[in-house]
One Martini backbone bead per residue (centre of mass of N, CA, C, O) as a GRO file, in nm:
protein
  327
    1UNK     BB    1   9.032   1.423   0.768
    2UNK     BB    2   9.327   1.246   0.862
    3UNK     BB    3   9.132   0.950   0.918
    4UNK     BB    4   8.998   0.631   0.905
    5UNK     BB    5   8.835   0.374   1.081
    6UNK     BB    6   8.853  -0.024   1.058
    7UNK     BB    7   8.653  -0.310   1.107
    8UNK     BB    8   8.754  -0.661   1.146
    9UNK     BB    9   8.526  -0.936   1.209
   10UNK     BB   10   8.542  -1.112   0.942
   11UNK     BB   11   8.628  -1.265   0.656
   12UNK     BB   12   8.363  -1.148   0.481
   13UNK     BB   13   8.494  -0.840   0.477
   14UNK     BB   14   8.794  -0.789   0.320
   15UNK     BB   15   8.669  -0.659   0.101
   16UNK     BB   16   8.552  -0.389   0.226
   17UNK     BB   17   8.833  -0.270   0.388
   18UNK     BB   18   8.990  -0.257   0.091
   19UNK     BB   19   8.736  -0.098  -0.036
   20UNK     BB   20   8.820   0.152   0.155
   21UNK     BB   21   9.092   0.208   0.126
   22UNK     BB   22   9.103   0.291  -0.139
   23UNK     BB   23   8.898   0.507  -0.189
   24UNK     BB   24   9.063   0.714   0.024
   25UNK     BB   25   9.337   0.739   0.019
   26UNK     BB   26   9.374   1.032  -0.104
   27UNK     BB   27   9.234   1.177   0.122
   28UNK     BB   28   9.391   0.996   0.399
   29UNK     BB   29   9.675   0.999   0.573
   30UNK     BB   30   9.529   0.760   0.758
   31UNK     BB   31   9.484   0.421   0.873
   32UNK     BB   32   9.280   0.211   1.062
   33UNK     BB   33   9.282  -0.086   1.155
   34UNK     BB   34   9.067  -0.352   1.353
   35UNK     BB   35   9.087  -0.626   1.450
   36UNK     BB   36   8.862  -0.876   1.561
   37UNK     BB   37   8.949  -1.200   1.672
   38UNK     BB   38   9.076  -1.254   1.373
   39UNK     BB   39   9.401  -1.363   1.299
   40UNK     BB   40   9.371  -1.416   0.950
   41UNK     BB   41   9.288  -1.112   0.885
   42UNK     BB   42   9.561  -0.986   0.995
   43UNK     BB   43   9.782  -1.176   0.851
   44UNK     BB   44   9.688  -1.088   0.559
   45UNK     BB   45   9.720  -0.746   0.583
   46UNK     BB   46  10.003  -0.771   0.659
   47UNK     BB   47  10.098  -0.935   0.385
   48UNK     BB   48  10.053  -0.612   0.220
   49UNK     BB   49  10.175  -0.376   0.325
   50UNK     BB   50   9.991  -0.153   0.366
   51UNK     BB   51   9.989   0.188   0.292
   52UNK     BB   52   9.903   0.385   0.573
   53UNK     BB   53   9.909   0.184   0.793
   54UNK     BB   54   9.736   0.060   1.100
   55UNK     BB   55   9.763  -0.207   1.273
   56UNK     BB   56   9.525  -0.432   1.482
   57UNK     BB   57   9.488  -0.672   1.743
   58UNK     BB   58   9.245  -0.793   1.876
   59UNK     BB   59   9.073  -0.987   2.169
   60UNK     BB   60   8.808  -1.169   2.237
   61UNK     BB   61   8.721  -1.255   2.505
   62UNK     BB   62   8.467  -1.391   2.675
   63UNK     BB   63   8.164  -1.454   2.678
   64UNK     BB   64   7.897  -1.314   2.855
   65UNK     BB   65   7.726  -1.476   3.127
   66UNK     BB   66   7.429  -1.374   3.276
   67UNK     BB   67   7.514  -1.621   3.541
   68UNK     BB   68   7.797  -1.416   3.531
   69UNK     BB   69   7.873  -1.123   3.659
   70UNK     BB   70   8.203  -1.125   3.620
   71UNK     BB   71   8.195  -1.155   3.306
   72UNK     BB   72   8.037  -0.851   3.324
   73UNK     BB   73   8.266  -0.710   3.417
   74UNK     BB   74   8.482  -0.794   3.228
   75UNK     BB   75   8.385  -0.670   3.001
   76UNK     BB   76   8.350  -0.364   3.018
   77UNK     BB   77   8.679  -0.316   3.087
   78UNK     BB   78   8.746  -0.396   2.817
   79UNK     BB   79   8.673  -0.205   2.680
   80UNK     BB   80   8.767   0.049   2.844
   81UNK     BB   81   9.073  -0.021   2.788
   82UNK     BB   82   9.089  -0.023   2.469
   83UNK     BB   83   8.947   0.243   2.422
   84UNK     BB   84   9.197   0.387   2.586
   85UNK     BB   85   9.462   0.235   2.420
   86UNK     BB   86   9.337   0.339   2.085
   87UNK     BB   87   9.115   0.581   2.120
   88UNK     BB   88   9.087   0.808   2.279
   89UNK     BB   89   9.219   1.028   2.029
   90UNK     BB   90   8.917   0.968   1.826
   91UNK     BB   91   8.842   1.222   1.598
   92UNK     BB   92   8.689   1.342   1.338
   93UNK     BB   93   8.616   1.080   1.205
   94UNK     BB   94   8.557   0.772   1.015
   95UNK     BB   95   8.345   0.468   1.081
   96UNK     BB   96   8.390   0.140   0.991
   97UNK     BB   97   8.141  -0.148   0.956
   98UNK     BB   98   8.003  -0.532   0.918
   99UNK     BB   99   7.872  -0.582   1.217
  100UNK     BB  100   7.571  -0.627   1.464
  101UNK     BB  101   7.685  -0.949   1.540
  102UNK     BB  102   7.793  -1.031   1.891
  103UNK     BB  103   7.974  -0.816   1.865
  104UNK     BB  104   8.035  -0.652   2.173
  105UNK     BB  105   8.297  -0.531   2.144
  106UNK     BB  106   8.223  -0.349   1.892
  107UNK     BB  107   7.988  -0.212   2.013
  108UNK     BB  108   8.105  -0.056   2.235
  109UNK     BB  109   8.333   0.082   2.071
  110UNK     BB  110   8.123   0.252   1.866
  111UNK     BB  111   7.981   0.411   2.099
  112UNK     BB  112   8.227   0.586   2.161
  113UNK     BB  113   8.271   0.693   1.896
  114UNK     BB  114   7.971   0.834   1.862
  115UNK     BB  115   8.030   1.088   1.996
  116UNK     BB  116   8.329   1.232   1.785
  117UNK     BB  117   8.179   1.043   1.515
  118UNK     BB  118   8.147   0.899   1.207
  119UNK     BB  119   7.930   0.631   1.143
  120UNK     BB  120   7.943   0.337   0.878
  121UNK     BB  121   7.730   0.087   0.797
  122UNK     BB  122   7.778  -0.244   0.642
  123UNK     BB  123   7.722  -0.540   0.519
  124UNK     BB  124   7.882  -0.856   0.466
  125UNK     BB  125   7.591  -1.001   0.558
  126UNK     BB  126   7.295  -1.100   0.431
  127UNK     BB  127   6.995  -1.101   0.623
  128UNK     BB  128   6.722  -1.173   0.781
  129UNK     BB  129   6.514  -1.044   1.006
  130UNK     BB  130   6.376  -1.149   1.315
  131UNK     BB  131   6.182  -1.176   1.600
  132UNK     BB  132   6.232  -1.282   1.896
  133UNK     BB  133   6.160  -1.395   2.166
  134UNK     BB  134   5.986  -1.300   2.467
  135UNK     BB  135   6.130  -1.337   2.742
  136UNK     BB  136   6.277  -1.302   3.034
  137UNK     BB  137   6.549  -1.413   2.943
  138UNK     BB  138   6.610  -1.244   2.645
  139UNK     BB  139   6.562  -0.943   2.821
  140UNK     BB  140   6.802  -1.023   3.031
  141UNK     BB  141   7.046  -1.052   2.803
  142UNK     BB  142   6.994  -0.740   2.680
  143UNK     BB  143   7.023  -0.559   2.948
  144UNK     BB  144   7.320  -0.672   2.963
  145UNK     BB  145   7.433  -0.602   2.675
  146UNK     BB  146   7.319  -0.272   2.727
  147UNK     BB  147   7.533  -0.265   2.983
  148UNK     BB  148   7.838  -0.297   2.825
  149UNK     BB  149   7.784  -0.117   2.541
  150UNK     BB  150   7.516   0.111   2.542
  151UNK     BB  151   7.323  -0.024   2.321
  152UNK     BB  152   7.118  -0.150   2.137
  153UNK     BB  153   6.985  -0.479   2.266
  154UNK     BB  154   6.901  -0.798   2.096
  155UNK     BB  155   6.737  -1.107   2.032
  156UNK     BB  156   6.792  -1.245   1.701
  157UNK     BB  157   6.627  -1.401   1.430
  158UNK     BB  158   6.791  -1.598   1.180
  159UNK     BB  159   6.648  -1.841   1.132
  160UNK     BB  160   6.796  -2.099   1.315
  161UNK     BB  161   6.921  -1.812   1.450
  162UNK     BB  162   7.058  -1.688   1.744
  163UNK     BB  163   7.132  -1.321   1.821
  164UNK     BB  164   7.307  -1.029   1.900
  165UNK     BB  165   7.217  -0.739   1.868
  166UNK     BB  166   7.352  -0.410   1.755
  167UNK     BB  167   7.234  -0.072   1.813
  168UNK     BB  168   7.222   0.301   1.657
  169UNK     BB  169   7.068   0.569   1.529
  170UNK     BB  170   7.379   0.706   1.466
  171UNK     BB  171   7.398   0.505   1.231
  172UNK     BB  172   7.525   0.490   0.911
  173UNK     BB  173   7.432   0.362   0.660
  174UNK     BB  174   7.536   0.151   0.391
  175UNK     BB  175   7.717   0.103   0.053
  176UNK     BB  176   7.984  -0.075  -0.021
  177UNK     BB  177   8.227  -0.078  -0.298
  178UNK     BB  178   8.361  -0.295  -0.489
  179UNK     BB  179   8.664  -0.318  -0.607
  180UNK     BB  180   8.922  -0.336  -0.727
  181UNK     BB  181   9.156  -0.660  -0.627
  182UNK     BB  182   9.322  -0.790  -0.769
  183UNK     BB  183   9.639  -0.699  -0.651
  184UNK     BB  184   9.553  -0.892  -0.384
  185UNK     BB  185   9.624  -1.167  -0.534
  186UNK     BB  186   9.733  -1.480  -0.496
  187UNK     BB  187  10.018  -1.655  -0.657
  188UNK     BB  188   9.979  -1.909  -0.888
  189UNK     BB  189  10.127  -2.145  -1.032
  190UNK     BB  190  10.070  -2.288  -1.323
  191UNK     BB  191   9.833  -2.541  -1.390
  192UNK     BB  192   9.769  -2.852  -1.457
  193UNK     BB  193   9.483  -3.032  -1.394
  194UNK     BB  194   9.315  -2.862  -1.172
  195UNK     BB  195   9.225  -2.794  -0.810
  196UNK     BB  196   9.048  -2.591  -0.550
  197UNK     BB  197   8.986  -2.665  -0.238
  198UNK     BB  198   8.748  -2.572  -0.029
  199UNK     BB  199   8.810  -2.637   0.316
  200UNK     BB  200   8.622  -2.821   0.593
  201UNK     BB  201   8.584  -2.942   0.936
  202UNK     BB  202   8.294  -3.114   0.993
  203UNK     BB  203   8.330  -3.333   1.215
  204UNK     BB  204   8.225  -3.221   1.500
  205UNK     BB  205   7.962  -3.212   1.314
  206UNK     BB  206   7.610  -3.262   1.290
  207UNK     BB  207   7.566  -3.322   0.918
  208UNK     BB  208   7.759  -3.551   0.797
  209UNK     BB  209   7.813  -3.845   0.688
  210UNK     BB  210   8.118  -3.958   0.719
  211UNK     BB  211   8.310  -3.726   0.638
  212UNK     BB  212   8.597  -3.820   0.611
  213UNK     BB  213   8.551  -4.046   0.413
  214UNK     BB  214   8.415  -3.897   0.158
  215UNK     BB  215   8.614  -3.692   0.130
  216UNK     BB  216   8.790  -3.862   0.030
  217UNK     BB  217   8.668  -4.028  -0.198
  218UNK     BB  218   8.629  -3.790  -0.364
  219UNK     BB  219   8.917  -3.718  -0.417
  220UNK     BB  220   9.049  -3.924  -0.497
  221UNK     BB  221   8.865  -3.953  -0.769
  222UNK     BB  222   8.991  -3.684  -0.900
  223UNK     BB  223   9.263  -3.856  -0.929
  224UNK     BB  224   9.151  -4.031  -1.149
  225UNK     BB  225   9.136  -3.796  -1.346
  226UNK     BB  226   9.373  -3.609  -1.303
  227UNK     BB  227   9.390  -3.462  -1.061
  228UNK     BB  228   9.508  -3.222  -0.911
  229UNK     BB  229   9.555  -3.106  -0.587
  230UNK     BB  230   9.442  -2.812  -0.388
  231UNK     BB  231   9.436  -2.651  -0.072
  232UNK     BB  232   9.197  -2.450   0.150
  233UNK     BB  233   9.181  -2.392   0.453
  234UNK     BB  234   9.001  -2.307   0.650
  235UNK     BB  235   9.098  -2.050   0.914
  236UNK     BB  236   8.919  -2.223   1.194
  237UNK     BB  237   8.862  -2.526   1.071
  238UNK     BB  238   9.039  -2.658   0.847
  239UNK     BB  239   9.154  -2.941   0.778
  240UNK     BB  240   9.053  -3.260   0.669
  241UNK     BB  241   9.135  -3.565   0.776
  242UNK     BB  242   9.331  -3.799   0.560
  243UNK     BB  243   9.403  -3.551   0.298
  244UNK     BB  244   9.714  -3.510   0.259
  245UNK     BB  245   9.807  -3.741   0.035
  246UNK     BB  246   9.614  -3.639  -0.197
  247UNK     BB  247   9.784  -3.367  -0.194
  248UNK     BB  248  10.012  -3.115  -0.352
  249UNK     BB  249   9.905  -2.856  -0.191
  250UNK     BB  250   9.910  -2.589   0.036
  251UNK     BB  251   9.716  -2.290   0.132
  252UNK     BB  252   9.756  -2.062   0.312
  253UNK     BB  253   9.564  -1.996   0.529
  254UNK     BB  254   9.502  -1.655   0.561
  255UNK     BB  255   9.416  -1.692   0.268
  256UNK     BB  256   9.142  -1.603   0.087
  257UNK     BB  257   8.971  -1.711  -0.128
  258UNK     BB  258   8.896  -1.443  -0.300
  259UNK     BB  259   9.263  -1.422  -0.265
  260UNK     BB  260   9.277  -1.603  -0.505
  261UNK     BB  261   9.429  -1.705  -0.780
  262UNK     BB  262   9.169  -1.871  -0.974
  263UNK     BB  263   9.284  -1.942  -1.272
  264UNK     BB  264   9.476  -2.169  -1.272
  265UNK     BB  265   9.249  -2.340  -1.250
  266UNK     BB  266   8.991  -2.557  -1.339
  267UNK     BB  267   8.884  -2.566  -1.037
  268UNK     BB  268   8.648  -2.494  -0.804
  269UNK     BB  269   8.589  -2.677  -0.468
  270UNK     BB  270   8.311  -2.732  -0.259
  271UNK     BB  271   8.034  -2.770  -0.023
  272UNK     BB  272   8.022  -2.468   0.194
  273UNK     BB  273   8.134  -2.233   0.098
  274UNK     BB  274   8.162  -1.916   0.071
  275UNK     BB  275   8.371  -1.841  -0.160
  276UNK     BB  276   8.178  -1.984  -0.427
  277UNK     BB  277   7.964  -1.782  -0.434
  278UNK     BB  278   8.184  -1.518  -0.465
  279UNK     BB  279   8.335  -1.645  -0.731
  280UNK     BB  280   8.122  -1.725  -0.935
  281UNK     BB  281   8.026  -1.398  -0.970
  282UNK     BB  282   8.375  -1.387  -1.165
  283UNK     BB  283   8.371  -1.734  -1.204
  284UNK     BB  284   8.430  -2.013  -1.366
  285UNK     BB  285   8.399  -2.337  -1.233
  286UNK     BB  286   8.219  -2.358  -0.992
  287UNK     BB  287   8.210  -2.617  -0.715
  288UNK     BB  288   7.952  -2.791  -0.585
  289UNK     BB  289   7.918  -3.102  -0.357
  290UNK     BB  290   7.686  -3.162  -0.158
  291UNK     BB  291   7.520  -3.401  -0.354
  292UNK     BB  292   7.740  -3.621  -0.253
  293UNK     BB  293   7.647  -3.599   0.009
  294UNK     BB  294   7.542  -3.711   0.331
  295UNK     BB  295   7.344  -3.572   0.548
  296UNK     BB  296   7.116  -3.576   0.851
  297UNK     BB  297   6.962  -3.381   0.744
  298UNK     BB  298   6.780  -3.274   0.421
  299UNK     BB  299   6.639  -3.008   0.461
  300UNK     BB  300   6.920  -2.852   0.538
  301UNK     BB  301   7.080  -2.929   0.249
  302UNK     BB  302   6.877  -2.755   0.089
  303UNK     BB  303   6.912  -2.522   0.226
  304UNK     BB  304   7.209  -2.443   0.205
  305UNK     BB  305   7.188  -2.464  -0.102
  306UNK     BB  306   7.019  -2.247  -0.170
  307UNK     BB  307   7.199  -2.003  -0.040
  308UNK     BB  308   7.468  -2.045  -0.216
  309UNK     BB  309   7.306  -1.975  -0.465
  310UNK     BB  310   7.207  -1.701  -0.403
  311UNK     BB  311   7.464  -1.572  -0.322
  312UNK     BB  312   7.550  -1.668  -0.612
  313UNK     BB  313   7.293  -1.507  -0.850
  314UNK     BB  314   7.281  -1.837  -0.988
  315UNK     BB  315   7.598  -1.963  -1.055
  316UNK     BB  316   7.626  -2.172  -0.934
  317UNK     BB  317   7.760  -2.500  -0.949
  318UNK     BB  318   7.601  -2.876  -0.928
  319UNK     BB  319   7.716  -3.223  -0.853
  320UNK     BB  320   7.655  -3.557  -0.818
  321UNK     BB  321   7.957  -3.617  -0.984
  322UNK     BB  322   8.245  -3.634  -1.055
  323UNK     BB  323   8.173  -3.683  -1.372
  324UNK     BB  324   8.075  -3.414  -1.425
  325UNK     BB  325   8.306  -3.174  -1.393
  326UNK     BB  326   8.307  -3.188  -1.768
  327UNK     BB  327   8.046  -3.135  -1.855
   0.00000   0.00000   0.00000
């Protein structure tokens, strides 16, 4: 085995792809890397210089639909282009992926990689599948999926949303090792009296009321006690409008909360980020504010919160008051 392709789509992967690249390094002459669709997973990748890899970066035309022929002949052609362009020299490699969910582009990919290599695959978010609704129209945009990709496609339900997964016998489960990946953290300067805010503008969500004037107040009220704000902006939704004259500092959007060294700051504090689970798990002081917030769905609010703890495996801490924060 001379190389060895792993495909990054989504940014809570790049932790295994990284954890994958390490692992094998003195095994493989190179790595090859490909992005599907994410373009601040390759700009943060590149940004690491990383030895003997050779990075791409895919673009995932418009998702397929079923009652639009004309964007089903362009979705197989589009697999069939990127194949012949990227792939189509690649034998006796293995290969990794972390989702086989909604990427039909990474799906039709890797049927066609499993003619001629061993492919891997590890989850990089754990959820429960249940079976979705069969009725005509479901069965009917599955036949369209697994003719697009070639793959095994269902549409399953896991808790309130619904999605196409992609399967094939051939493809082996595996559990990818976390390695260390300090040398990978992002470096910030020692802050004294600071927070590190993982922001995302839920503005366009009917979700929580208020949000964007909640947002300033709760920033706002830790400005009163003396906390400067370092912000980290989701990577596709953005930083919440209105809050950047609170803010001492903007850090790069394309620099996953994971790979920023949060030791400098004395709490890190976001709402639903996914990043709070999964710092929490190796560091003290993180920080939800969900119960600061008000719902729309009072539910769905409680659901979330379950899900961040679990995530978190009962390690995250949550606040109902700006002033809690130091007790």
């Amino acid at each position: 085995m001379n190389q060895q392709i792993i495909f990054s789509q989504q940014p809570a992967d790049l932790i295994l792809v990284l954890s994958r690249y390490e692992e094998d390094f003195e095994v493989v002459e190179k790595t090859v890397i490909i992005c599907i669709n994410v373009k601040n997973n390759y700009r943060f990748l590149e940004s690491l210089n990383l030895k003997n890899v050779e990075l791409f970066f895919i673009h995932q035309p418009s998702y397929p639909r079923f009652y639009n022929p004309l964007s089903i002949i362009r979705a197989k052609r589009n697999i069939f282009n990127i194949k012949k362009k990227y792939l189509e020299k690649m034998q006796n490699n293995n290969i990794y992926y972390f989702a086989k969910g909604n990427d039909w582009l990474t799906a039709g990919l890797i049927y066609y990689l499993l003619q001629n290599n061993n492919v891997f695959f590890s989850p990089a978010i754990k959820f429960d599948l249940e079976e979705s609704i069969q009725n005509i129209k479901n069965k009917l945009i599955s036949i369209i999926f697994s003719y697009i990709t070639k793959m095994d496609s269902n549409l399953i339900r896991s808790k309130n949303h619904q999605f196409m997964y992609f399967d094939d016998k051939r493809i082996q489960n595996t559990e990818q090792a976390v390695l260390d990946l300090s040398k990978y953290l992002f470096k910030v300067s020692e802050k004294k009296k600071s927070i590190l805010f993982l922001d995302s503008d839920l503005s366009s969500y009917n979700l929580i009321k208020e949000f964007e004037n909640s947002t300033y107040r709760v920033l706002e009220a830790f400005k009163k006690l003396g906390y400067k704000i370092y912000l980290k902006a989701h990577p596709r939704l953005g930083c919440t409008k209105g809050i950047e004259p609170l803010v001492e500092e903007i850090l790069p959007d394309y620099i996953p909360a994971e790979f920023i060294d949060v030791d400098s700051f004395d709490y890190v504090v976001g709402i639903l980020s996914n990043g709070l689970s999964t710092l929490s798990q190796s560091h003290v002081n993180i920080v939800s504010i969900i119960d600061i917030f008000t719902f729309v769905d009072e539910k769905e609010q409680k659901e979330r919160k379950k899900k961040l703890f679990l995530d978190s495996n009962k390690k995250l801490r949550f606040i109902t008051s700006v002033n809690q924060l130091t007790n």
